[in-house]
C-alpha positions as CSV (number, residue, x, y, z in Angstrom):
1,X,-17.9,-17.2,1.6
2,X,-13.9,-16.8,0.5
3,X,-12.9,-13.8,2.2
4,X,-9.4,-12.6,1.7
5,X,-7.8,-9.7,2.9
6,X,-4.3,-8.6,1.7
7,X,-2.4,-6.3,3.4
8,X,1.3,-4.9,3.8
9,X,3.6,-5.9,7.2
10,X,6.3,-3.3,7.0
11,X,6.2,0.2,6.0
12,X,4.8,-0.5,2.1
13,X,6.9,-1.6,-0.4
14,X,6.8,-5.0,0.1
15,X,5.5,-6.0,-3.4
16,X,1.9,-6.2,-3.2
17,X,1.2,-6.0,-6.8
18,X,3.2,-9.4,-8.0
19,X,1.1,-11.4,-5.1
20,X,-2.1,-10.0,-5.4
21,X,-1.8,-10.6,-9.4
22,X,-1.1,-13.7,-8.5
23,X,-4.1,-14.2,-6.2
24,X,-6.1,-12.6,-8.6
25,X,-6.1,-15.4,-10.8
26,X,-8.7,-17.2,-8.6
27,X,-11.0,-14.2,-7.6
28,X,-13.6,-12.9,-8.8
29,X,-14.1,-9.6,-6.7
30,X,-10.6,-8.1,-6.5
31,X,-11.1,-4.4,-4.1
32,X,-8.6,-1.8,-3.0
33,X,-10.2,-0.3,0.2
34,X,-7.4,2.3,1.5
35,X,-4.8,5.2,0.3
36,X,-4.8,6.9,-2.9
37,X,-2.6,7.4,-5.5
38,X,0.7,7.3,-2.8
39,X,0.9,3.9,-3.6
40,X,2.5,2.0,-6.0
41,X,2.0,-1.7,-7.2
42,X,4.1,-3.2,-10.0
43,X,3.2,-5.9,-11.9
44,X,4.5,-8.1,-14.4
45,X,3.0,-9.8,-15.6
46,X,2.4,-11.4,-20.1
47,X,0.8,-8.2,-21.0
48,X,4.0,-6.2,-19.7
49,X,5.4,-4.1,-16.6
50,X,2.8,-2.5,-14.9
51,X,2.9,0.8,-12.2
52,X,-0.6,0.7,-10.5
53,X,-1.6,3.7,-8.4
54,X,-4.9,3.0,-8.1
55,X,-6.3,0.2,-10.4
56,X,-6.4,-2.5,-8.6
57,X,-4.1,-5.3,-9.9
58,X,-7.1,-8.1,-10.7
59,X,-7.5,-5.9,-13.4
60,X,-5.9,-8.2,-16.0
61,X,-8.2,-10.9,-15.2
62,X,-10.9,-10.6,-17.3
63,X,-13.2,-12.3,-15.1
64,X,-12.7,-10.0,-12.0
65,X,-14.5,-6.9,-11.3
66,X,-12.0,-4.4,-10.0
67,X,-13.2,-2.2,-7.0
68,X,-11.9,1.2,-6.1
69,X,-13.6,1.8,-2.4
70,X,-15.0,4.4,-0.9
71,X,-12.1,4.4,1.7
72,X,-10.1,5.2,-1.0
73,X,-9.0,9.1,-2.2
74,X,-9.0,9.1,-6.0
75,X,-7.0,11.5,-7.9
76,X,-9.1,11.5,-11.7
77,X,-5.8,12.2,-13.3
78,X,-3.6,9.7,-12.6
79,X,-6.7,7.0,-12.5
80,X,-7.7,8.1,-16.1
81,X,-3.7,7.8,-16.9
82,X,-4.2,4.5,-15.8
83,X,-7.1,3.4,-17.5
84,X,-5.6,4.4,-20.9
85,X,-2.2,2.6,-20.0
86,X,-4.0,-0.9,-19.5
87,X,-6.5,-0.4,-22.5
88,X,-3.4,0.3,-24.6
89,X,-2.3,-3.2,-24.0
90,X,-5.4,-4.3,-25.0
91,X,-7.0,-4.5,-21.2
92,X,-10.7,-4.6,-21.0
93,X,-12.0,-2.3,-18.3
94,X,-15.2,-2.3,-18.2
95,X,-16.1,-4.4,-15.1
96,X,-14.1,-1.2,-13.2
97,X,-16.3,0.5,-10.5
98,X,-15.6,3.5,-8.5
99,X,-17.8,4.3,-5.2
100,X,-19.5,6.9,-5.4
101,X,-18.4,7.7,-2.3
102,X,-14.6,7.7,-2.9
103,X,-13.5,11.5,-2.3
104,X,-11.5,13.2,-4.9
105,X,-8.2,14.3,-4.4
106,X,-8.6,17.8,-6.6
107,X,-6.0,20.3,-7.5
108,X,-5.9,22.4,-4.3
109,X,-4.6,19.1,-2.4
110,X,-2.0,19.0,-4.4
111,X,-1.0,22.3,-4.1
112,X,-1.5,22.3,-0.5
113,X,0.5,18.7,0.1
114,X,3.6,20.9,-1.6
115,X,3.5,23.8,0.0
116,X,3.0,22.3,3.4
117,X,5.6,20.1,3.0
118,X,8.3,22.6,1.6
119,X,7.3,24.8,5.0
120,X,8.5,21.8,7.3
121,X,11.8,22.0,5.9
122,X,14.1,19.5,7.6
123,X,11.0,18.3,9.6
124,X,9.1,17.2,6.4
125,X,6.8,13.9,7.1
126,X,8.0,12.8,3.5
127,X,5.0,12.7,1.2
128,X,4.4,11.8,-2.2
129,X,3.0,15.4,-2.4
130,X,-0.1,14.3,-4.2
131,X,-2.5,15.3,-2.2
132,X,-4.0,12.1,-0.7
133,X,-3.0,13.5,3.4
134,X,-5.1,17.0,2.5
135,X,-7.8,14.9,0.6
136,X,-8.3,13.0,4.0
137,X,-8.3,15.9,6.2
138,X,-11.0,17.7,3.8
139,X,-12.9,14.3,4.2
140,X,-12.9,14.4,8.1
141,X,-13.6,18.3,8.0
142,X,-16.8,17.7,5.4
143,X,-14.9,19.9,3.0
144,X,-14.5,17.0,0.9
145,X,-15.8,16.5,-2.9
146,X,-16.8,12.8,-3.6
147,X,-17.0,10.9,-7.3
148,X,-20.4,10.6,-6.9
149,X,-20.4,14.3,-6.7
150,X,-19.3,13.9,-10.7
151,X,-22.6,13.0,-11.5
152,X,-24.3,16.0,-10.2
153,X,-22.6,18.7,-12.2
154,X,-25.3,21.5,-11.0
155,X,-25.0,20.9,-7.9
156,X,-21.1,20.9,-8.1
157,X,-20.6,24.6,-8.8
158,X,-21.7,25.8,-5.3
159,X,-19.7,23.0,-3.6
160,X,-16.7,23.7,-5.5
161,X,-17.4,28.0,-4.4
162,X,-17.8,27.1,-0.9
163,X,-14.7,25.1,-0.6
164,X,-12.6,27.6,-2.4
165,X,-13.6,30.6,-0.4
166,X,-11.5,27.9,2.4
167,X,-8.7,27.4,0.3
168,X,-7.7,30.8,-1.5
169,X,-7.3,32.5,1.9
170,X,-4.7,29.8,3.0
171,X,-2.5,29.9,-0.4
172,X,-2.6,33.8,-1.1
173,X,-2.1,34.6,3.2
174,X,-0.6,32.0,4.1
175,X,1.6,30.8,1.4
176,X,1.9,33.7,-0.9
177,X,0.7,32.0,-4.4
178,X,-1.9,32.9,-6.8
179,X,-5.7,32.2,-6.1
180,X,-7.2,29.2,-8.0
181,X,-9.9,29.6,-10.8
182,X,-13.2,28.4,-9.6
183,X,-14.5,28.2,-13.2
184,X,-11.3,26.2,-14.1
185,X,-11.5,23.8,-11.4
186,X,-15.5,23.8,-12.4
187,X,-14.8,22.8,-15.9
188,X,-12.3,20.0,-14.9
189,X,-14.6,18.4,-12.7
190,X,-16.8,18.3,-15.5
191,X,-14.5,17.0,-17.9
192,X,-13.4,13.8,-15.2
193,X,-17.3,13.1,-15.0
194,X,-17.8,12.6,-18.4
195,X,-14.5,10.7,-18.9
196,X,-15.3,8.4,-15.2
197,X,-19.2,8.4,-15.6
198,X,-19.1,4.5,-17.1
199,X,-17.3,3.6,-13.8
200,X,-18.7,5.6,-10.8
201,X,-21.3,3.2,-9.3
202,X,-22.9,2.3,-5.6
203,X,-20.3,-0.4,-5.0
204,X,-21.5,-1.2,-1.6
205,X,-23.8,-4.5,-2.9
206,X,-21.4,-6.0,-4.9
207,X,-19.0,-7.5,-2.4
208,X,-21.9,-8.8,-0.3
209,X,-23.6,-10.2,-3.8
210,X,-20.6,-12.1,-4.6
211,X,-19.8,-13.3,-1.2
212,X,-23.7,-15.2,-1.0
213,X,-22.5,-16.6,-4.1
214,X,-19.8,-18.4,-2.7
215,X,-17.4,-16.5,-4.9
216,X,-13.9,-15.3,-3.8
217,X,-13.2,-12.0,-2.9
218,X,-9.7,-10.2,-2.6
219,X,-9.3,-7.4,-0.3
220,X,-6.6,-5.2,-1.0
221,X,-4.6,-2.3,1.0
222,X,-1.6,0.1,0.1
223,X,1.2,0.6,2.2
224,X,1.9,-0.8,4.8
225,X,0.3,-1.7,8.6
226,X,3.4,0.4,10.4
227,X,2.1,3.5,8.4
228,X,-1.5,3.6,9.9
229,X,-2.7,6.6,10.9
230,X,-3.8,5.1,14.6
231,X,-1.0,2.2,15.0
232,X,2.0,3.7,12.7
233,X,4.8,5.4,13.7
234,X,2.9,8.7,14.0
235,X,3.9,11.1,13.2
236,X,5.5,9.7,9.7
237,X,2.1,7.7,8.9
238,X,-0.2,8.2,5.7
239,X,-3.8,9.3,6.0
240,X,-5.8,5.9,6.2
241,X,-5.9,2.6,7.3
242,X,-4.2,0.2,5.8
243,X,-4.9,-2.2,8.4
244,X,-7.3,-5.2,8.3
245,X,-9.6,-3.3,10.0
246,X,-9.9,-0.5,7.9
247,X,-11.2,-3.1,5.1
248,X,-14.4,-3.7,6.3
249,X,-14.6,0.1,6.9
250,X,-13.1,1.1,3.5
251,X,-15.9,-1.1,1.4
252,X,-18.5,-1.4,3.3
253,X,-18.6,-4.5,4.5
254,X,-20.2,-6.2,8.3
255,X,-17.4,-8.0,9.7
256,X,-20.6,-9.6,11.8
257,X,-22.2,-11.0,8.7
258,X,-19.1,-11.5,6.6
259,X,-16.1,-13.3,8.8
260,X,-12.7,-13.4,7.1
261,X,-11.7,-16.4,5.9
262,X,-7.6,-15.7,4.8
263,X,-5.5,-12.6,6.2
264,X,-2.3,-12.5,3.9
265,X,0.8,-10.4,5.2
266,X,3.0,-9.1,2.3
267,X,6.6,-8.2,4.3
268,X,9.9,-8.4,2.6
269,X,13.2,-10.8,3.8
270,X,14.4,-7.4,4.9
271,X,13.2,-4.1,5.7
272,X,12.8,-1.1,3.5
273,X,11.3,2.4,4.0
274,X,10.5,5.9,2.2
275,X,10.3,9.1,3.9
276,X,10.7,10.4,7.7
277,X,10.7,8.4,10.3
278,X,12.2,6.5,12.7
279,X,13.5,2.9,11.2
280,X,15.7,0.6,13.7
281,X,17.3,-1.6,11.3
282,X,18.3,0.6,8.9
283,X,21.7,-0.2,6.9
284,X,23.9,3.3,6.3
285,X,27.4,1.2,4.6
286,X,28.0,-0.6,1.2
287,X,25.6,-3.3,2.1
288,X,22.4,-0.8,2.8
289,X,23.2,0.2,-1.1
290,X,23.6,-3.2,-1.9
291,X,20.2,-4.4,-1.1
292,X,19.0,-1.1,-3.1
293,X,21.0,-1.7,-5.7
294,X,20.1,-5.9,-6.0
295,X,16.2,-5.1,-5.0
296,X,15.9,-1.9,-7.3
297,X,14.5,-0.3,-4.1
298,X,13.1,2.8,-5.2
299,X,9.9,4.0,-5.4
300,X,7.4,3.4,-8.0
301,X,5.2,6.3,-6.9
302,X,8.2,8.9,-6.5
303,X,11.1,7.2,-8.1
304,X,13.1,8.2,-4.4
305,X,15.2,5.5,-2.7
306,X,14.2,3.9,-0.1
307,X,15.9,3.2,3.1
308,X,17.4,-0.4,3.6
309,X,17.7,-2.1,6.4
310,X,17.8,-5.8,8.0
311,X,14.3,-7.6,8.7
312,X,12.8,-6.5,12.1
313,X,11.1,-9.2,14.0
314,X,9.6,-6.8,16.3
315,X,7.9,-4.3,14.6
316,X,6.6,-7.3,12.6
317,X,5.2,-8.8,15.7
318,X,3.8,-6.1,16.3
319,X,1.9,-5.9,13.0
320,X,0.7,-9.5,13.2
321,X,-1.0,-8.4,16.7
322,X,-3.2,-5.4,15.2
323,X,-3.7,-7.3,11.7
324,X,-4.3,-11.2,13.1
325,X,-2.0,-12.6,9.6
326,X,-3.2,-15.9,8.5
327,X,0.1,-16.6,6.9
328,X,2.4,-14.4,5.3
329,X,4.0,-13.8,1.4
330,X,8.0,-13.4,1.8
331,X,9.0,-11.3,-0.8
332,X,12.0,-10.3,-2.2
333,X,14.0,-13.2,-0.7
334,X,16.5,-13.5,-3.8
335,X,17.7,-10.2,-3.5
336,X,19.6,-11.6,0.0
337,X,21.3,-14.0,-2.8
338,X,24.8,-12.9,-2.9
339,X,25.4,-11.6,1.0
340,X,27.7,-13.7,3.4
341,X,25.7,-13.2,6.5
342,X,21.8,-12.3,7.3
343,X,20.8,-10.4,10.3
344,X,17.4,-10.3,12.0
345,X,16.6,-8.1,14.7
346,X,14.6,-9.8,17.7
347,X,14.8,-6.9,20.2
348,X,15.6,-3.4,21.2
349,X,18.3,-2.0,23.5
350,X,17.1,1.7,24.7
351,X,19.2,3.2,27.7
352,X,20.6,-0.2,28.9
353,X,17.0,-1.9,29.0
354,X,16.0,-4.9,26.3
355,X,12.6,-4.3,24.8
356,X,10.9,-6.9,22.9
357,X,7.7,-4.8,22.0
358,X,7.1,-2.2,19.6
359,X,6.9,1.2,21.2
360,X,4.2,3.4,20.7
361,X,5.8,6.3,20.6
362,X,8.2,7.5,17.1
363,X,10.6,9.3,19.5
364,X,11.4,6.0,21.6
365,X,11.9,4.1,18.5
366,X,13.9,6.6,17.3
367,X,16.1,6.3,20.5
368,X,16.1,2.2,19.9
369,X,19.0,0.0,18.9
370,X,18.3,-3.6,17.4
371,X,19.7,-6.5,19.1
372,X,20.8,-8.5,15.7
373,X,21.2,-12.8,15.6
374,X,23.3,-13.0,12.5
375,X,22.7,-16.2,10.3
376,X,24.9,-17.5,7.3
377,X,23.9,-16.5,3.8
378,X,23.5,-18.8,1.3
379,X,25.5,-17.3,-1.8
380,X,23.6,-18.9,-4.4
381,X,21.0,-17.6,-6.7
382,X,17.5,-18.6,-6.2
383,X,15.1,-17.3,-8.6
384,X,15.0,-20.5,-10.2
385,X,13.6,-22.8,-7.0
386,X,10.1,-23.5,-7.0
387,X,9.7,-25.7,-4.1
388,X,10.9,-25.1,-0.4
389,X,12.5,-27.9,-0.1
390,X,14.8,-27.5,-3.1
391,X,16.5,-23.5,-1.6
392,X,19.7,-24.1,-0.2
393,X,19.9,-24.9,3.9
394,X,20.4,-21.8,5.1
395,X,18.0,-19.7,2.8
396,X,15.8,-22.5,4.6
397,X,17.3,-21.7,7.8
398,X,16.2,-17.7,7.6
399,X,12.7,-18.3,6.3
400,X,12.2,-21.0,9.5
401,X,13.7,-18.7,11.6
402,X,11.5,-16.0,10.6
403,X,8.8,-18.3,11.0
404,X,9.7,-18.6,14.5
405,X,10.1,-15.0,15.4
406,X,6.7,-13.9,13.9
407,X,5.0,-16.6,15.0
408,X,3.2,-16.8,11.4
409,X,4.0,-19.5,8.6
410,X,5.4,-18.1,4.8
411,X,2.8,-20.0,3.0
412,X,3.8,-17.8,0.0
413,X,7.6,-17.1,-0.8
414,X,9.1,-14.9,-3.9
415,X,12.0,-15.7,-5.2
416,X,12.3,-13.4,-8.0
417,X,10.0,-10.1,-9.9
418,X,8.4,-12.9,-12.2
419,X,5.4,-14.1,-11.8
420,X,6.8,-17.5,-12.1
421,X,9.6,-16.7,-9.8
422,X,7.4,-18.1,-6.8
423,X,7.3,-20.8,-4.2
424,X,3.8,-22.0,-3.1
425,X,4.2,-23.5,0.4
426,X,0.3,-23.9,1.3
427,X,-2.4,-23.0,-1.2
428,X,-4.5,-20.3,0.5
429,X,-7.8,-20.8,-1.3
């Protein structure tokens, strides 16, 4: 039973999409169990440059069914955007299927995610503002509207009346903005069940089914492990759990009847983030806007840049000992290409003291300074190396030493955005 779970090291960003389309390939059950649309996957791939919110990347493969989980918050908007961006390209989509009980980010999350982050002002978390952290908390406060909830229309109405009576207190007293129409919101839940209805089904058998068959199953997150709501850098986390953990949780699946076989890190040769938050290694001079500049680090959710910084061995550490990586997928290691010296950080200084775990607590790592080992860079493009063995030494140098740090072997290693542009050090099927 060919369990793999995919998930991100860092603080998201790491590039996801390219490895799971690449995984993808050989699955036939590809699942996104976490997040909504917050995240972003890009993928190229023949068909052309993809930005996937919430599609997951298998998508392309003909063969795959895609699975959106019920751990999952799904905005109908963007997901119908998306649908009609991969049919265009000439995508079938018909073995798509959306739990039923995935909850719907709706229009007065969105609303709410703005407002409440304009009110923090300087002390804004940094959202995407789409909704997906209000969707959540409805879910946890049984406010929440699910997809399934699509499919009883009648029903709906009285749902939707109750929730609103909630809601239109808190943006006319609170924030001073118009009431929303309950017949508007009515009619455009209607309108997303007719559009979603050939998708929306009990997805809860279908991992299971294809698992007794022997068939391989891909288990995808979004973001990243150091943005979990429990384990993160809380407060500047998202909603879910991106987490191994929150797989089995997010689709439904018994860890007891189905073991994994194949946990995949996805974590960059450096470090990037978006948003608040405390970030050790982060680069502030011309070679912080280097790496943006070279790695075309901004956001494919937001379009913002993202912070830069040098690759932190502890807070990835600290990842592999809540997720239990198999191996990980260096990414983004080409984009290091031109720089005269690498730096990794393999500790913390914090009043005088050297700290070698991750703190718990977002205002000691915000009082944390990285203790750096600086390595030669190799000055060389890469992008066209497909084995290990044929990078120059001290590229070879960096990933070992990486190796060593995290105490996890780069099975997988990217050397460019291309699908091509990759070096397979151990098969992981």
């Amino acid at each position: 039973m060919p369990l793999i779970i995919v998930v991100g090291v860092q603080w998201g960003d790491e590039g996801k999409g390219k490895v799971i389309d690449l995984l993808a390939e050989n699955a036939k059950v590809v699942a996104r169990f976490s997040g909504g649309a917050n995240a972003g996957h890009t993928v190229c791939n023949p068909h052309g440059k993809f930005k996937l919110h919430l599609v997951p990347s298998g998508i392309f493969y003909p063969h795959a069914t895609c699975i959106i989980g019920n751990g999952v918050v799904v905005s109908p908007t963007i997901l119908l955007e998306e649908i009609d961006q991969v049919r265009a390209k000439g995508i079938d989509c018909s073995k798509l299927k959306i739990s039923t009980r995935a909850h719907l980010v709706m229009p007065y999350h969105v609303l709410l995610d703005q407002l409440e982050e304009e009110s923090r002002g300087s002390k804004a978390i940094g959202t995407t503002r789409n909704g997906v952290g209000p969707a959540y908390m409805d879910k946890a406060a049984r406010l929440g509207i699910r997809v399934g909830d699509l499919l009883q229309i009648n029903e709906l109405l009285d749902r939707l009346r109750f929730v609103l009576e909630q809601k239109n207190p808190i943006l006319t007293k609170v924030y001073g903005t118009p009431p929303l129409s309950l017949n508007e919101i009515y009619e455009q839940c209607c309108w997303f069940g007719e559009k979603l209805a050939p998708f929306i089904a009990d997805t809860t058998p279908l991992i299971p089914g294809a698992l007794e068959k022997g068939e391989i199953v891909l288990m995808e997150g979004a973001q990243g492990a150091l943005l979990d709501i429990d384990f993160g850098t809380y407060p500047y986390v998202t909603s879910s759990s991106p987490v191994v953990a929150g797989a089995f949780v997010g689709l439904g699946l018994s860890p007891a009847r189905y073991p994994i076989d194949y946990v995949l890190g996805i974590l960059k040769a450096y470090t990037t983030r978006v948003g608040s938050g405390p970030m050790p290694t982060e680069i502030h001079d011309e070679t912080g806007r280097l790496i943006r500049e070279q790695g075309n680090e901004y956001g494919s959710t937001t379009g913002r840049p993202r912070r830069c910084g040098w690759f932190d061995a502890v807070a990835v550490r600290f990842s592999h000992a809540i997720n239990g990586f198999s191996g990980f997928a260096l990414t983004r290691l080409d984009v290091l290409d031109t720089l005269s010296e690498v730096k990794i950080c393999t500790a913390y200084k914090i009043d005088g003291d050297t700290l070698h775990d991750f703190p718990s607590s977002a205002a000691l790592l915000e009082k944390c300074t990285p203790v750096y080992e600086v390595m030669p860079g190799w000055q060389t493009p890469i992008s066209h190396v497909r084995r290990f063995t044929d990078l120059p030494k001290a590229a070879q140098a960096y990933v070992t030493r990486l190796e060593e740090l995290t105490s996890c072997p780069m099975d997988i290693i990217s050397v460019g955005p291309e699908r091509e542009e990759t070096i397979t050090v151990r098969s992981i099927f």
